[in-house]
N, C-alpha and C positions, 0 to 999 in steps of 0.2 A: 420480283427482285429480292423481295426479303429471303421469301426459298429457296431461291440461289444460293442466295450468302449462309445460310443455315446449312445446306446441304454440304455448300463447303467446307462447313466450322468442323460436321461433323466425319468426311474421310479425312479431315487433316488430324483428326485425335487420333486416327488409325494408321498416319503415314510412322515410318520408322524415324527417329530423331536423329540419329548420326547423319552426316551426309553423305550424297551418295558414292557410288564405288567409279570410279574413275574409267569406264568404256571404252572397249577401240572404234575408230570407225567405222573400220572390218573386220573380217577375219577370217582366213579359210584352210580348210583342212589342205595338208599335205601328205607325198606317200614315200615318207621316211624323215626324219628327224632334218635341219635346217641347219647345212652346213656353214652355208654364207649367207650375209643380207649385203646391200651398198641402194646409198641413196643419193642422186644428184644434189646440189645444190639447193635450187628452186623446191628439191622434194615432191617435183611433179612425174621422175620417172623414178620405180623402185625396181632392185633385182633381188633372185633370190635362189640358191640351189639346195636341191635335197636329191635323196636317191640315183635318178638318174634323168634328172629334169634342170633344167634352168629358166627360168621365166623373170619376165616383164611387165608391171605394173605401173598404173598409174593412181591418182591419191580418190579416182572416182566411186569403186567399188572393187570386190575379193574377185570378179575375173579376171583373167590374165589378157595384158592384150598383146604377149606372145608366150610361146612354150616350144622351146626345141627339147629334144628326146637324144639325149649322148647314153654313153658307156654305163655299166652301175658301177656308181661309186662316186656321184663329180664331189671333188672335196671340197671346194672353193671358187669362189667369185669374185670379183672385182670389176669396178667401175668409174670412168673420169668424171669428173663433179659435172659436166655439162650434157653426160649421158653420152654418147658420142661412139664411145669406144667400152664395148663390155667386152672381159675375158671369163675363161673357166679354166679348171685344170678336172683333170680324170684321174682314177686309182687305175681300175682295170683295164680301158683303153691305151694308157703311157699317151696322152693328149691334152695338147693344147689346144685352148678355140677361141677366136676373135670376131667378134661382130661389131661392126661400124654401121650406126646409125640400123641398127637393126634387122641389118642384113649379114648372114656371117659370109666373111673373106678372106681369112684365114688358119688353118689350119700345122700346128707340130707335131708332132710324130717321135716319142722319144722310146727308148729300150727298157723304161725302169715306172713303176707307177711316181705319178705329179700326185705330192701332197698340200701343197700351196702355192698360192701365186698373187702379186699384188701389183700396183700401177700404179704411176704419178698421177698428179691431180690432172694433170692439162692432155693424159693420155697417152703419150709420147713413146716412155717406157715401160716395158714388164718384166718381172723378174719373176723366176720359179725356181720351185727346189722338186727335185726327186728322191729315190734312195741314193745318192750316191754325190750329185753334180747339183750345182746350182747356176741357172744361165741368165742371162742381162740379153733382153731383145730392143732393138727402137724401130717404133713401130712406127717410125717415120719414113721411114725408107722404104726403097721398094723391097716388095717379096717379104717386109718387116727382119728385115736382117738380123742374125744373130750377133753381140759384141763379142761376146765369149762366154764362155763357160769353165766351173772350176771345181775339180774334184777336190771333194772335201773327206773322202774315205768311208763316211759316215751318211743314214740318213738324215735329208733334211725335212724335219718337219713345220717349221716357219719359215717364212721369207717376209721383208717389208722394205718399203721403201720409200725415200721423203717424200713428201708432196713436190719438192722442186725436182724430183727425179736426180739427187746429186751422191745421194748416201745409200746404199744398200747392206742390209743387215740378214743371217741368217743364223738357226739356229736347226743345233744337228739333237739327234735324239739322243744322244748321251751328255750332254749339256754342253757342249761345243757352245760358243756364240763368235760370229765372223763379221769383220766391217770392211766395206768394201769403199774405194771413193768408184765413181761409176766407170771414167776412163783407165783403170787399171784392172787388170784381171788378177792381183793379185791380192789375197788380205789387206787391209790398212793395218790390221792389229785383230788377237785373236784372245779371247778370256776362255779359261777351262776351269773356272771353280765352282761350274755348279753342277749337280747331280742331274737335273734337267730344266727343261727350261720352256714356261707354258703359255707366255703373250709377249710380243713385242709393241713398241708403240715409237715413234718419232716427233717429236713437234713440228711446229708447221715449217720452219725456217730448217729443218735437218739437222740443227747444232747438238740435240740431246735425243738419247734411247732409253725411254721404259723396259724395262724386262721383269717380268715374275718368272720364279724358281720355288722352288717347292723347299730349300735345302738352306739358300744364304738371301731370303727374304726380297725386299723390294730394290731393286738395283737401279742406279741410275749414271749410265755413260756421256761425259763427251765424246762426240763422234770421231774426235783424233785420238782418243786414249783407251787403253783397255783398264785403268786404275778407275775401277769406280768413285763416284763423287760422292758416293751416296748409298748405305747400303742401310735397309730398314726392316724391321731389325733382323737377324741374323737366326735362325731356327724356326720363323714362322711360313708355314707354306701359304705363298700365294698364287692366285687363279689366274688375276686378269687384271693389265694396266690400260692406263691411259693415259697421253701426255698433251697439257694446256697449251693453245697455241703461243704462249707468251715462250714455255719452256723454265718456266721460276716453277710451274707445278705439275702434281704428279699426283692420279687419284691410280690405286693399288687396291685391291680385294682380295682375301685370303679364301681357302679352302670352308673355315669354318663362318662366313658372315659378316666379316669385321669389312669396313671399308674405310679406306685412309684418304685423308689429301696429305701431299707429303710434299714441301717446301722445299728446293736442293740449296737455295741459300741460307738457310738456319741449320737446315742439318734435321728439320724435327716435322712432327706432324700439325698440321693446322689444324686437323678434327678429327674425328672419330666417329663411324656411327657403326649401327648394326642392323644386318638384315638379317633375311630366312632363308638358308643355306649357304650354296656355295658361291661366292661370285663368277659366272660364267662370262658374262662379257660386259665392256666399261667405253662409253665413250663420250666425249665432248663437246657441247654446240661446236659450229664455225667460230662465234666469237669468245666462247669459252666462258659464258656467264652462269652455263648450267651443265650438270652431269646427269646422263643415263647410265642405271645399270640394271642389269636384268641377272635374276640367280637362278640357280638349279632346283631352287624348293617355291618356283612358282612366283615372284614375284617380282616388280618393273618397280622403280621409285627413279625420279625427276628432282634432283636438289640443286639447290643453289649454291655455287661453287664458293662464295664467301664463305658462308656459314655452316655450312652440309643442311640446312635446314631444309624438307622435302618438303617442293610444289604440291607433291601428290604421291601416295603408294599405292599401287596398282595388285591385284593376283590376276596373273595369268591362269588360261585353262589348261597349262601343261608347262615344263620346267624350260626356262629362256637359256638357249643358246649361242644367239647370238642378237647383238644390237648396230643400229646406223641411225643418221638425224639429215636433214635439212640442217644446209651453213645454221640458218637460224635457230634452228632446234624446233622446229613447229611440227613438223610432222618428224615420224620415229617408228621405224619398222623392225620390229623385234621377232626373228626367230626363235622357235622352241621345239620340241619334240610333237612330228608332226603338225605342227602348227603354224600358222603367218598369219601376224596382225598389225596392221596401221594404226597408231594413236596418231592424236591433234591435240596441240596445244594452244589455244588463243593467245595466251601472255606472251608467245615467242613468235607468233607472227606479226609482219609487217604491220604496225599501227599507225594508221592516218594519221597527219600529221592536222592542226587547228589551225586556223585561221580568226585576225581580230582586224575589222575597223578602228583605228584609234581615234579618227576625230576625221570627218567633213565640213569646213568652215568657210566659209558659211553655207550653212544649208541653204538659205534661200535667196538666191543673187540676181541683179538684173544683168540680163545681156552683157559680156566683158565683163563683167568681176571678175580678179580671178577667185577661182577654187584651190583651198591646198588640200590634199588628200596625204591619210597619215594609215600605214597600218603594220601589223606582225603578225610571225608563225614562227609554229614550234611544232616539235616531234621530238614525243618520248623517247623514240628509239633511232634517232639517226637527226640529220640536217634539214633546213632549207634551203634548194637550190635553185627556186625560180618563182616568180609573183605574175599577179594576174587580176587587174584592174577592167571593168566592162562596165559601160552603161547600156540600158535599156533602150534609149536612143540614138546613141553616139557608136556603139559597139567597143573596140578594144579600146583603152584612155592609155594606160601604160602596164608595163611590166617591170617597173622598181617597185619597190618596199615604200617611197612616199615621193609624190609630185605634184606639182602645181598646175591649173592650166584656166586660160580665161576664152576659150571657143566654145565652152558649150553652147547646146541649140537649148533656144527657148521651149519650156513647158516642162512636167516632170520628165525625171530622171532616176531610175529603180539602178543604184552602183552595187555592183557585186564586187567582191573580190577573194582569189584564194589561190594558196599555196602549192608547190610541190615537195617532196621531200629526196632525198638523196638514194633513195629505192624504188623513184618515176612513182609514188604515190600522190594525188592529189586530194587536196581538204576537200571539206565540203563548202560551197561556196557562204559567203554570209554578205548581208544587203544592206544597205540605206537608203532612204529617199532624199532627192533634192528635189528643189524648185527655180528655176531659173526664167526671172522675169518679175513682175508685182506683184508680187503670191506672199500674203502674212505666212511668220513661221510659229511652230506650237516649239511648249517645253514643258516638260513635268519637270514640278518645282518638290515633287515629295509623294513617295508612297508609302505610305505609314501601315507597319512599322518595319517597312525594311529600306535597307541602303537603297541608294540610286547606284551603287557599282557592285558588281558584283552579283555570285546566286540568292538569290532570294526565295525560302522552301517554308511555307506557314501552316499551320493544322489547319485541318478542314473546320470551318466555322467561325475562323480568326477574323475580327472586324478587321477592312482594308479600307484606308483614306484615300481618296484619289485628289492629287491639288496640282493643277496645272492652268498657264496663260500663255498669251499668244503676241504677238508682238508684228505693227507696221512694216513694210520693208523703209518708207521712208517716211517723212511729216505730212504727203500730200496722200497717200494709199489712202483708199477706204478704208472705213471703220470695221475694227471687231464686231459680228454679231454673230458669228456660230460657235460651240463646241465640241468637238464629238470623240467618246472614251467606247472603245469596242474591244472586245475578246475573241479571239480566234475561238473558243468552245464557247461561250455563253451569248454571242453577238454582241448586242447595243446595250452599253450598261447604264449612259447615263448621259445628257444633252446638256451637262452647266460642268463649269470652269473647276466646282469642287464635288464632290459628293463621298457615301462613305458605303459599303456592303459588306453582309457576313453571310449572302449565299451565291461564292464563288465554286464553279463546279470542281470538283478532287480533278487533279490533274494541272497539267503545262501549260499556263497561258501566256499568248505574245497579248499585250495590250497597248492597243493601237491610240493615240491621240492626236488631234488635229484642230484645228479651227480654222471659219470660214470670216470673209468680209461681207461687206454689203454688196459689193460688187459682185457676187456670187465666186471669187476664187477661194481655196482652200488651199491651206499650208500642207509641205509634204508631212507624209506621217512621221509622229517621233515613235519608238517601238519603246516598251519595258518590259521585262520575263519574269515573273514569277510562278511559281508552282503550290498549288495546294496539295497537301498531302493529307489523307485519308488514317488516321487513327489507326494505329497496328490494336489486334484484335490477341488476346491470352487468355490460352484456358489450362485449367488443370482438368489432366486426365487420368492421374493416378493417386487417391489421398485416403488415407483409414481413416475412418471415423473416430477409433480410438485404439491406444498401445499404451501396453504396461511399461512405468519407468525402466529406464535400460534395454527394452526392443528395439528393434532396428527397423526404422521407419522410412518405407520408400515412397519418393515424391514426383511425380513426372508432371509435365506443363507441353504445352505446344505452343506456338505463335501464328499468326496468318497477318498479311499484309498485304492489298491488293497492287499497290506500287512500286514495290523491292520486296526486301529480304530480311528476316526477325536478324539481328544481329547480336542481341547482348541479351540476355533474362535477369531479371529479378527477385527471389524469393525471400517474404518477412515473416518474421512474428511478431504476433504482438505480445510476447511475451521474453524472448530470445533474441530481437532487432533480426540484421540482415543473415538469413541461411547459407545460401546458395549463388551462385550465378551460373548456372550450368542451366541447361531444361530439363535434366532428373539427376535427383543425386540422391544417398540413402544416409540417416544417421540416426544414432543410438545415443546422443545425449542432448536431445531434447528436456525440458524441464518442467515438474510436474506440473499440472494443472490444463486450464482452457487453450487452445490455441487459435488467434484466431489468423490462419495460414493467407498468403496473399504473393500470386504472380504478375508481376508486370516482364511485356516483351516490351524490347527496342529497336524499331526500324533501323534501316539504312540512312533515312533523312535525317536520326536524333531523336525521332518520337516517340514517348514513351506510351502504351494501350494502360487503359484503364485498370484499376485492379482484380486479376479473380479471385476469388475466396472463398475458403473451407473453412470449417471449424473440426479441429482436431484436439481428442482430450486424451491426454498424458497422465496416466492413471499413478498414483501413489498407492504403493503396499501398504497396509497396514504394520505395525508394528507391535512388539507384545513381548512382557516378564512375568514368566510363571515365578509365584511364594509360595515357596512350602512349609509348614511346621519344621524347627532343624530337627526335635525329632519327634517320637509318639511311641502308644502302646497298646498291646493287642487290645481288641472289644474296645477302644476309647475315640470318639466321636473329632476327629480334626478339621479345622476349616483354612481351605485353601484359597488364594486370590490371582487374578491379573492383571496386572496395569498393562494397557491395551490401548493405541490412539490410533490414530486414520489422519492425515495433513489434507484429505480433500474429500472424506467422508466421517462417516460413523461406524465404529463395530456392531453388527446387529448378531453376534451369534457366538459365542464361548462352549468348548466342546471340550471337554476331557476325558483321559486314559490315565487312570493313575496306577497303572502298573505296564507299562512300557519299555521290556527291557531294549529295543529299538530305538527309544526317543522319539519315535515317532505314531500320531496317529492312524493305527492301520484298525479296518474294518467301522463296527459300531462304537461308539463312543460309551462310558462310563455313566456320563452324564451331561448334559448342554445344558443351555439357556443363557438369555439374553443378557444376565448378568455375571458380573466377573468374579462373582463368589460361590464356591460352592465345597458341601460337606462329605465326609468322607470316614469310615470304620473300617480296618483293617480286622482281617481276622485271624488270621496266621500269621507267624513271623515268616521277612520273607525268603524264597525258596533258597536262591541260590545267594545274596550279597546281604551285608548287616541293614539294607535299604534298599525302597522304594524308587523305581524312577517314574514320575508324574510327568504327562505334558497337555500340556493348553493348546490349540488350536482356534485362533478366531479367524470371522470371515467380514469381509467391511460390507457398504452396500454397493460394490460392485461388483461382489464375487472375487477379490481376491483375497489370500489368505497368508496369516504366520503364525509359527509356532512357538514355542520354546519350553524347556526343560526344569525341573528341580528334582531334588529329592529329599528323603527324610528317612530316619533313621527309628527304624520299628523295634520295641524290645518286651518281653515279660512283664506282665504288672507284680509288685514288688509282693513277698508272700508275705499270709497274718501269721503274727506272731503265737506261740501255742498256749493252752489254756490248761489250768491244772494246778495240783503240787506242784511243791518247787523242785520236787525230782523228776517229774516229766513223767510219773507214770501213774495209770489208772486202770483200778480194776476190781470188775464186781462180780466176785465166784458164789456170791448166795450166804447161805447162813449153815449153821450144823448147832443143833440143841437151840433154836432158837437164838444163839449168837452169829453173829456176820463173820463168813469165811475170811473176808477178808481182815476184819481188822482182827480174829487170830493169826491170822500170816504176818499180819504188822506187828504184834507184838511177841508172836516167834523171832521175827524181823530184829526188832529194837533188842532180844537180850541179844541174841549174835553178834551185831554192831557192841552192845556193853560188854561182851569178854573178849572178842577182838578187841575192844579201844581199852579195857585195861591194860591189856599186853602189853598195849603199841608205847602205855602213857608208862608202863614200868618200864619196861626197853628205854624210853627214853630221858627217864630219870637218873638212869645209869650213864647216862652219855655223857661224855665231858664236853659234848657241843651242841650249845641251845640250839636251834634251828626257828629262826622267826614266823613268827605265826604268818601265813600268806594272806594275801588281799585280791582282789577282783580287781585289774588292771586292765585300763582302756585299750585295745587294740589299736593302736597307731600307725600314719605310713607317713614318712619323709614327702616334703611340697613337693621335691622332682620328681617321685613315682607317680603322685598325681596328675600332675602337669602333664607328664608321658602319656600319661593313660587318656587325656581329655584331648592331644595333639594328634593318639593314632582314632579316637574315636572319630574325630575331623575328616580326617583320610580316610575312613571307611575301613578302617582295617578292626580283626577282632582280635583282643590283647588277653591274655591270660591273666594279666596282674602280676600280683608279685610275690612274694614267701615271707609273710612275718615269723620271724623266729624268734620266740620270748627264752631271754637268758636270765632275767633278773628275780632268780626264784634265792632266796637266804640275801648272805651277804655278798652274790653276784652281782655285774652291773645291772640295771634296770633299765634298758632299754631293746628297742628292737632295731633287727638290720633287715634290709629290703635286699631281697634278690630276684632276677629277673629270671621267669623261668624259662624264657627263650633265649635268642640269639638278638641284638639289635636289632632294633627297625631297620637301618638305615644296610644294615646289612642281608635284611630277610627280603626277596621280591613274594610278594603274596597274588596267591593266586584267587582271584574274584572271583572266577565262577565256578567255586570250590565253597560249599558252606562252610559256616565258619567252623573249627575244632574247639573244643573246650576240653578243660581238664576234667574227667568224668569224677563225682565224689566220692571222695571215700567211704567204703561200705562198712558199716557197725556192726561188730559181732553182737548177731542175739544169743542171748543164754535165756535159755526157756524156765518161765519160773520164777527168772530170779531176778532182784531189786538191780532197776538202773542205775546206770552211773551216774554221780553228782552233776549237775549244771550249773554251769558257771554263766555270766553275764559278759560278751565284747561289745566293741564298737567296731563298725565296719571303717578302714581307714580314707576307701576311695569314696561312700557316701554317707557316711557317718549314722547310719542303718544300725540298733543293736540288735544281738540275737543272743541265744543260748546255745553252748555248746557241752558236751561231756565230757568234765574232765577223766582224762586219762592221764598216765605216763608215756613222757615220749612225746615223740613229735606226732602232728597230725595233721590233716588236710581239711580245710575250713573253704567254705563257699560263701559267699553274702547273698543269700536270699532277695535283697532289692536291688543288686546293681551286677551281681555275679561274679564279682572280684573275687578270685581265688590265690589262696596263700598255701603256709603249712606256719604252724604252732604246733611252741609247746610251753604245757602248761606245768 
């Protein structure tokens, strides 16, 4: 038993979850496309034409149980609801053909090909169209007489006619539409506003006509008017009508899928829905509770006329044609290309009607009591029209709904009774026992814990109370001494008035109660129904063990349940509450950490199965900010860091690339290790941008990983300052006589300087304008060039600086102006990956030989860096050796 049940658990993880596809009964090839279908009433006789056949079915299997062989071409078929009378019509032949009761008996013969033909319900009449005429026969008469016939100029390629055989309707192929009353051969009234015109339909009673048109949308005529009532909407083509037998509705289907219900008293649509393709054909139960429609692109759907909401969607094995039903709609014979198949429906067939005892009092009577007998019925789908009361020993008692009567015969008495319903269906019978004579009677007083009225459905394992006594017929009866409680599946449960169990077998029990006297008689049985139900069974059949936050995580589950049908799912976390109710659904915002995942199925009784469970772990990325030095310098030793966390691990691994003009880690790494620090010497400035781009890479302990970015700005270490005189030059040409070459050149040197500086000092004694002795004046730059200059360093851009110009030499002003020797930032786009341009320095004339120019002392303005420069005349080009700001001066 357990391998049974295992064996089962395991092809049911295999079966498909959706349910299944909706199957004909039959189904059988045909040899040409399915011109016409009709189906009797009962839906025990089907017709059906194609090519150049017409046949006969019934609802047992895909043979025919006839096949006549006509002309090629038969266009159509028609049938009376009682089967009776089938017609056809012919293309090639110009023929009509009549079979009554299955024999054919008549025969037309016309000059022009029959492209339709249709018949009253009760058979009576047929009307057909040709190219040209359209004729009215009654087929009640001898020879099936013709009434007349009526040139319409045009062909016709519809004809329809009411079910009461009173209205006849035609439609010519240029959009002609003709109404006819039956006794006149002439139009009743005639509409020409549509391009053409592609289904006709009547209600039951003849008052109203469906027409689809391709041109002025869903139309809907009173039979005395040609003013439509009803025109929906106006520019959409549609396929195919159908009209409710009430005649308030109208289900319509367009070329493109759309399918309407369309109300002629609001004027509007009651719904909407959509199928797949074209609506090929449309029709109504008998009582108009459900619609069939069948399209071009293969598929059958069965809705409920309220709501449009579909019974069922169906694919056919070839594109639907044509459609018919049973009055009830239970059976439904749908043509298609090449094709013929029988569907069934349960919901629309005849459903038995129930039967209820409501009380037999007294059960246990002596001779002439009387008995009053109480009971009802019901039916889903229709009336109760007649009752039916029997004893086991008496035979029929009565056939009302409740009666009284005091002749039963002595000894028990097995009362059945049961219903009919208004479609000659009978219930199923239901029983009770009496006892008639000194016979104690039983009663359960309680079964715990369900009602005494009513279903009663418990889990399998539920403790059950049983409390029941037994009762004299009068003061002088023997005494109570039996008990007896029995299960129709477990047998003898237990021999005393109470007791209690919790191994009730899964399944329907009738439990029988009674008690006996001393006398050896026994009271008739009292009956109670309960059912044990069997624990629904859930598994999961599809779950990852683990997914990085934000994946998209799929979940399937199955159910099994030995006594019905999974009906509801359940899916938790214990970390997220309720998922799902679906048996597989997919989702991407699960939340990090443990899961611990859990399906429950729910039978049809209510009963929830046990929970399954998986543990699913929802993986957290790690996270991570690369620091970089803001900047550095060549050969100088930098330390860089990562603050780096994990929400459901540790980082175990830090990898960097500190020159990544990508941003990202590609190939081997610079340098790793387990911690988030690490050192770094640049050796060259870099290639293409005023910086470095650095990036960190860690990895958690589950192997996932992130990155991120910095950078730093690499520059020249600042240069030493020079060594020497204070003239900046040095030089050692040897000795001559024992004297040092050089210091004769130096005091060659010093007299030239002494009669040059007389010159200059007589010159300027003559002058009538002193001229202030000069001083060594700090190089200065205004706060906003600086500022500039620290704002584009930011931005990465490389700045040239700015141009001091010293004007403050006598008694000029003394200060300096800053000028920019580009064009604005804000106006320059700079291109990155362009090294940067600098202003190249200006070159010193050498003079060989001879003593350099004086050196004066500045300050650099952007890092206040001093250096020496030669003085000259005139403006000059000045560089700062530790920051590179370049100017021009003059000294």
């Amino acid at each position: 038993m357990l391998r049974a049940l295992l064996l089962t658990l395991v092809l049911l993880a295999f079966l498909p979850m959706a349910s299944a596809e909706k199957e004909p009964e039959w189904e059988t090839p045909t040899a040409g496309t399915v011109t016409g279908v009709a189906a009797t009433a009962d839906g025990e006789l089907l017709a059906a034409s194609y090519g150049s056949r017409v046949g006969l079915w019934n609802t047992s299997g895909p043979a025919p149980m006839e096949m006549w062989t006509r002309g090629p071409g038969v266009t159509s078929v028609a049938m009376s609801t009682d089967g009776r009378q089938l017609v056809s019509s012919e293309e090639s032949n110009y023929r009509l053909t009549l079979w009554e009761d299955r024999v054919e008996s008549w025969t037309y013969s016309g000059v022009l090909s029959f492209n339709s033909v249709a018949i009253s319900a009760d058979g009576a009449y047929l009307v057909a169209g040709d190219e040209t005429y359209t004729y009215l026969f009654n087929l009640s008469r001898a020879n099936n007489n013709m009434l007349w016939s009526y040139n319409s100029g045009k062909a016709v390629d519809l004809v329809a006619i009411s079910p009461d055989g009173e209205q006849i309707a035609a439609a010519t192929r240029d959009g002609n539409l003709l109404m006819w009353e039956r006794s006149v051969s002439d139009p009743l009234w005639t509409y020409t506003g549509a391009s053409a015109i592609n289904d006709l339909a009547f209600s039951l009673d003849g008052g109203w006509l469906a027409v689809a048109t391709p041109n002025r949308g869903a139309l809907v005529f009173n039979s005395n008017s040609n003013n439509p009532v009803m025109e929906f909407p106006t520019g959409i083509a549609f396929s195919a009508v159908a009209a409710h037998p009430e005649g308030k509705l109208f289900a319509a289907g367009t070329e493109e899928g759309a399918l309407y219900l369309l109300n002629r008293v609001n004027d509007s649509a009651a719904w909407t829905r959509s199928l797949e393709g074209e609506i090929a054909s449309l029709t109504f139960n008998g009582g108009g509770s459900h619609l069939l429609a069948g399209t071009a692109d293969k598929q059958l759907a069965l809705l409920v006329t309220g709501n449009g909401n579909p019974l069922w969607i169906a694919s056919t094995t070839a594109a639907v044609t044509q459609v018919a039903t049973s009055w009830r709609g239970h059976w439904l014979l749908v043509g298609m290309e090449n094709r013929l198949a029988l569907y069934y429906e349960p919901v629309l067939d005849n459903q038995s009607p129930n039967a209820t005892i409501i009380s037999i009092a007294p059960a246990t009577a002596m001779p002439g009591w009387n008995v009053t007998f109480n009971g009802s019925g019901s039916d889903g789908d229709g009336g109760i029209v007649e009752y039916r009361w029997f004893s086991s020993r008496d035979g029929l008692l009565s056939n009302q709904l409740a009666f009284n009567s005091s002749n039963l015969t002595t000894g028990y008495h097995t009362i059945s009774f049961k219903v009919r319903d208004n479609d000659g269906a009978w219930s199923e019978p239901v029983t009770r026992e009496i006892a008639i004579g000194d016979y104690p009677s039983a009663e359960v007083l309680d079964v715990e814990p369900c009602p005494l009225q009513g279903e009663c459905v418990l889990l399998y394992g539920t403790e059950v109370i049983f409390r029941g006594t037994g009762l004299k017929l009068t003061n002088g009866s023997a005494n109570l001494t039996n008990f007896s409680w029995e299960s129709d599946l477990d047998g003898v449960l237990s021999t005393v008035a109470e007791f209690s169990t919790t191994s009730l077998s899964n399944g329907s029990h009738t439990i029988t109660f009674r008690v006996g006297n001393e006398a050896g008689l026994w009271s008739p049985n009292t009956t109670f129904y309960l059912r044990l139900n069997g624990q629904p069974i859930g598994l999961i059949t599809e779950a990852p063990q683990q997914a990085e936050l934000g994946a998209m995580v799929v979940l399937s589950g199955a159910g099994y349940d030995a006594e019905g049908e999974i009906v509801a799912y359940l899916w938790n976390s214990s970390l997220d509450g309720i998922l799902s109710a679906r048996d597989s659904f997919s989702s991407s915002e699960l939340s990090p950490g443990t899961h611990s995942v859990t399906l429950q199925v729910q039978d049809s009784d209510g009963a929830w199965s046990a929970p399954a469970t998986r543990t699913l772990r929802i993986l957290s990325p790690p996270t991570v900010t690369a620091s970089c030095p803001a900047e550095g310098e060549v050969d100088k030793l930098l330390q860089f860091s990562a603050n780096a966390s994990d929400a459901d691990g540790n980082i175990v691994l830090y990898e960097w690339d500190f020159n990544s003009p990508s941003g990202k880690l590609i190939g081997t790494p610079d340098f790793f290790d387990s911690a988030p620090e690490a050192l770094k010497k640049y050796e060259l400035l870099p290639p293409n941008d005023a910086f470095y781009t650095a990036v960190v890479q860690v990895t958690d302990n589950d192997e996932l990983q992130a990155s991120d970015t910095c950078t730093i700005f690499i520059s020249e270490p600042p240069s030493v300052a020079s060594t020497g005189n204070n003239d900046g030059f040095s030089l050692d040409l040897g000795e001559v006589a024992g004297i040092s070459v050089t210091w004769l050149l130096g005091g060659t040197l010093l007299l030239v300087v002494l009669m040059v500086g007389g010159t200059w000092a007589f010159l300027q004694l003559r002058s009538t304008q002193v001229q202030p002795s000069q001083a060594v004046t700090p190089w200065e730059v205004t706060q906003a060039a600086a500022t500039s200059r620290a704002q584009d360093k930011e931005k990465h851009l490389d700045y040239d600086g700015a141009i001091a110009i010293y004007e403050g030499i006598g008694d000029k002003k003394s200060a300096f102006r800053v000028q920019k020797l580009k064009a604005e930032q804000s106006s320059v786009k700079v291109d990155q990956t362009a090294p940067p341009q600098r202003i190249s320095k200006g070159r010193r004339k050498r003079v060989r030989r001879k003593p350099a120019a004086k050196q004066v002392t500045i300050e650099c303005p952007g890092c206040s860096a001093q250096m020496q420069v030669p003085r000259r005349d005139g403006p000059q080009v000045v560089e700062c050796n530790a920051c590179g700001l370049t100017g021009e001066l003059e000294l």
